[in-house]
N, C-alpha and C positions, 0 to 999 in steps of 0.2 A: 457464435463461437469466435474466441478471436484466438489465431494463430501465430507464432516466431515460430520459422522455419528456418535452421541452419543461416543466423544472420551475424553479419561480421561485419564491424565498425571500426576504425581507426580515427581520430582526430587529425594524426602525423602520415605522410604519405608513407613514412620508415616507424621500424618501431614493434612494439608489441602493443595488436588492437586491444580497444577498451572495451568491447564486446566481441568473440571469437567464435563461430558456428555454434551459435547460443539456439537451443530451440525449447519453445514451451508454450502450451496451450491452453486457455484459460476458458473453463466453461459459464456459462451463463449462470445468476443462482449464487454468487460465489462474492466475499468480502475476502482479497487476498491481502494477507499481510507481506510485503515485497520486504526484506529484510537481510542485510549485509552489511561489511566495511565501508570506511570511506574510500570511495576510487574504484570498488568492484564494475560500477557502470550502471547504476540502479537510476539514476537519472538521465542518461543517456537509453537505456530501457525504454525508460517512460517517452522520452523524445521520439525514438523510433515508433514506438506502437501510434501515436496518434500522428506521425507523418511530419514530423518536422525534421528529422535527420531521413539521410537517406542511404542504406545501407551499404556497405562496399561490394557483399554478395548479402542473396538469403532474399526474404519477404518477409512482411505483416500483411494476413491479410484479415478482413472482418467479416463475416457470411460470406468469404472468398473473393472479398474485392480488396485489394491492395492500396492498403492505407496511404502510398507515397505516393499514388496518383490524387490525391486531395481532391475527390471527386466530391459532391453535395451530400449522396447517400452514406456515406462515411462520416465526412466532418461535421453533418449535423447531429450526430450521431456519439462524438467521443468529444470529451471536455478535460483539459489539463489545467490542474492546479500547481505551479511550479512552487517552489523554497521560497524564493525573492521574487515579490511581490510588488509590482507597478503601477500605478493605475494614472489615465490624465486629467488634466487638470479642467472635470467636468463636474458638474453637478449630479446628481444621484440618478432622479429620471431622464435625463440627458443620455445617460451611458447608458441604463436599460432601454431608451428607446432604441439607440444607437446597435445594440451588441443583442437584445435580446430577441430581433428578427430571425436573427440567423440561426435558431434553435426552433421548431416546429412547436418544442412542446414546452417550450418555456413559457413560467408561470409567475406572472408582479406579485399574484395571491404567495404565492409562496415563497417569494425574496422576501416581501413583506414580514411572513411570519416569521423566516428565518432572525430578519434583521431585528424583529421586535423581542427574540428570543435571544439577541447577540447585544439584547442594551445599546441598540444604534438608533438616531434619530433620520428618518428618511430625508430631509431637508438639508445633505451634508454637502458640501466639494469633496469631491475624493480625494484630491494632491496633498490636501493640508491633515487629513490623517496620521495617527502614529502606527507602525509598522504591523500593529496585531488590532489595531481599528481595520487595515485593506487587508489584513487577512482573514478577517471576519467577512468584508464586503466580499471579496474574491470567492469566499466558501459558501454564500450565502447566495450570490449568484450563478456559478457551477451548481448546486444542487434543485436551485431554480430553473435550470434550464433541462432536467429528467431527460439527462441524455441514458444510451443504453451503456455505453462505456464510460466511468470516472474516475482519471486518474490524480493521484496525489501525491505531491512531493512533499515530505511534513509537513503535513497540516497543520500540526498541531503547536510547531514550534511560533513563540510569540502570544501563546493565548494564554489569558488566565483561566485559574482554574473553574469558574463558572462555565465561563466559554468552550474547557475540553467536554464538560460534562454536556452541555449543549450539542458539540461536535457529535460526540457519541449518538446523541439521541436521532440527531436531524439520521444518521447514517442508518439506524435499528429501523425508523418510520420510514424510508427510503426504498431500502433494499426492495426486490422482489424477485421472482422468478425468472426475470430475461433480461436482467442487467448485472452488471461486472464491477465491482468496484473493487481499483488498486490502491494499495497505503503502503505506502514508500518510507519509512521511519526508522529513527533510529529510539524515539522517545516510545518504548512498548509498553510501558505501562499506561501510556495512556490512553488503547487503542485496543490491549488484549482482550478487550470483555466484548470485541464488536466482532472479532476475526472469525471466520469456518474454515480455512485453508489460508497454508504457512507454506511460503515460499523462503529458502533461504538463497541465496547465490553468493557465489565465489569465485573469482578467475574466469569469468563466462561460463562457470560451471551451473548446474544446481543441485546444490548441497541435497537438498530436502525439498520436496512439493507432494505435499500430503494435507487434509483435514484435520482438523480441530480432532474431530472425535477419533479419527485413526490415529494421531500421537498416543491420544487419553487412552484408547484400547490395549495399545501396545506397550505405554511405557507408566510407569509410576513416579511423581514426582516429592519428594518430602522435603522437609528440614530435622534433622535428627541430630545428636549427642550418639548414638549405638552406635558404637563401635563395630558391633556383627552386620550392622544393616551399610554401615561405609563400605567394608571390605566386600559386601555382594553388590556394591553399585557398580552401574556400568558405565557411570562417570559423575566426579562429583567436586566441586567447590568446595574444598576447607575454607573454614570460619572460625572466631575465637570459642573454642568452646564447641563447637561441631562443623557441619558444613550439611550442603544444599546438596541432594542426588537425586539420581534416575536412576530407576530399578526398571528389570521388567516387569510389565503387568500381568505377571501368571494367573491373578486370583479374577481379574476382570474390578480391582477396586477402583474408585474413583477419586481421582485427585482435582487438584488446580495446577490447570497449565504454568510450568514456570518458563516464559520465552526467553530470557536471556539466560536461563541456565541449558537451554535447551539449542539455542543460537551460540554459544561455546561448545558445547558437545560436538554439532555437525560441520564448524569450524575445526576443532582438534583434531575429529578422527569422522569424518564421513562416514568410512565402509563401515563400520563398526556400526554408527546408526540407522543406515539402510539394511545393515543385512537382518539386524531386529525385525523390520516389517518383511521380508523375506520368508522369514520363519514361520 
């Protein structure tokens, strides 16, 4: 289980922190969609949980060992994929022989497949790369190395569409019962058909942290023209000619999650969407 417990970050020694007594606990089992504005501190998040920032108050810790002590049984253990993408000026097996010690359970067999699935040729330098070539590599190597914590700051931004459809796939084959993977995105459609649990945050708040199937339980989502079904929604996106709502799901029907009409709702009016699963 990994923990945020009351943690609070500031970049500026003055100022309003960029993460505020933020707490949240993320169980094992779980594909979190991490999901907010730009500036809420979702990447600063992600910095904190694997130990690269170190909190002003508060903890992360992982089975109870505190990730900011960059202890072995931790950092072999949790793997960050940031936005912007670096790699040096090595050759392919060079870097995995170099980087891929330091993972217990890292696997060439499966950089390899990844990579043969990413349309890359293993023979490559990685400096001379175009920007969604080392985001392949970087992603390809992160899921190589089967850590139990994987976090990701869009992934997905820079890839073509082969590539996200790939993305998706390597994360479905992945998952399993005692690992945690985060997805930090702003691109949702590229990513909603892998999610089980929806993190939204806001102002160091969290908006929403609820399951796939608890949203689907409790709310309805359509695209209509009805005019009687607008006026009962509990929030809704005009459109030319209709708009996009959420109803509640009195009948127990089954829709398709709409995440960015769903990420404006708990943006607009929080209390309004939590008090729904309340009830």
């Amino acid at each position: 289980m990994l923990n945020i417990k009351n943690c609070t970050f500031n970049y500026k020694r003055k100022g309003v922190p960029t993460i505020d007594n933020f707490s949240l606990r993320l169980e094992e089992g779980g594909v979190y969609g991490l999901l907010g504005s730009n500036g809420v501190g979702k990447s600063t998040l992600l910095q904190l949980i694997c130990g690269l920032l170190t909190p002003d108050s508060g903890e992360v810790t992982l089975n109870g060992i505190n990730t900011r002590l960059r202890r072995p049984s931790t950092l072999d253990q949790i793997f960050l994929v940031p936005e912007e993408i670096g790699l040096p000026a090595l050759k392919l097996d060079t870097f995995i022989s170099l980087n891929g010690a330091f993972y217990p359970n890292f696997s060439k067999e499966d950089m390899y497949r990844h990579l043969d699935t990413f349309g890359l040729d293993r023979n490559i330098v990685l400096d001379k790369l175009s920007m969604g070539q080392k985001k392949k590599v970087a992603l390809a190597f992160a899921m190589a190395c089967n850590t139990k914590i994987l976090l990701m700051d869009e992934p997905t931004n820079g890839l073509d569409i082969p590539a996200k459809s790939a993305f998706r796939k390597f994360i479905i084959e992945s998952m399993s019962d005692d690992r945690i993977f985060v997805i930090s995105t702003h691109q949702v459609r590229d990513v909603s058909q892998i999610l089980d649990h929806i993190l939204i945050m806001d102002k160091s708040k969290v908006l929403i942290d609820r399951t796939v199937n608890e949203i689907q339980d409790k709310l309805k989502f359509l695209d209509t023209t009805d005019a009687s079904l607008i006026e009962k929604a509990v929030y809704a996106a005009k459109g030319l000619g209709g708009a996009s709502i959420i109803l509640p799901n009195d009948q127990g029907d089954d829709s398709e999650l709409n995440l960015e009409l769903l990420f404006d709702f708990a943006v607009t009016d929080p209390e309004r969407l939590n008090s729904i699963f309340k009830s």
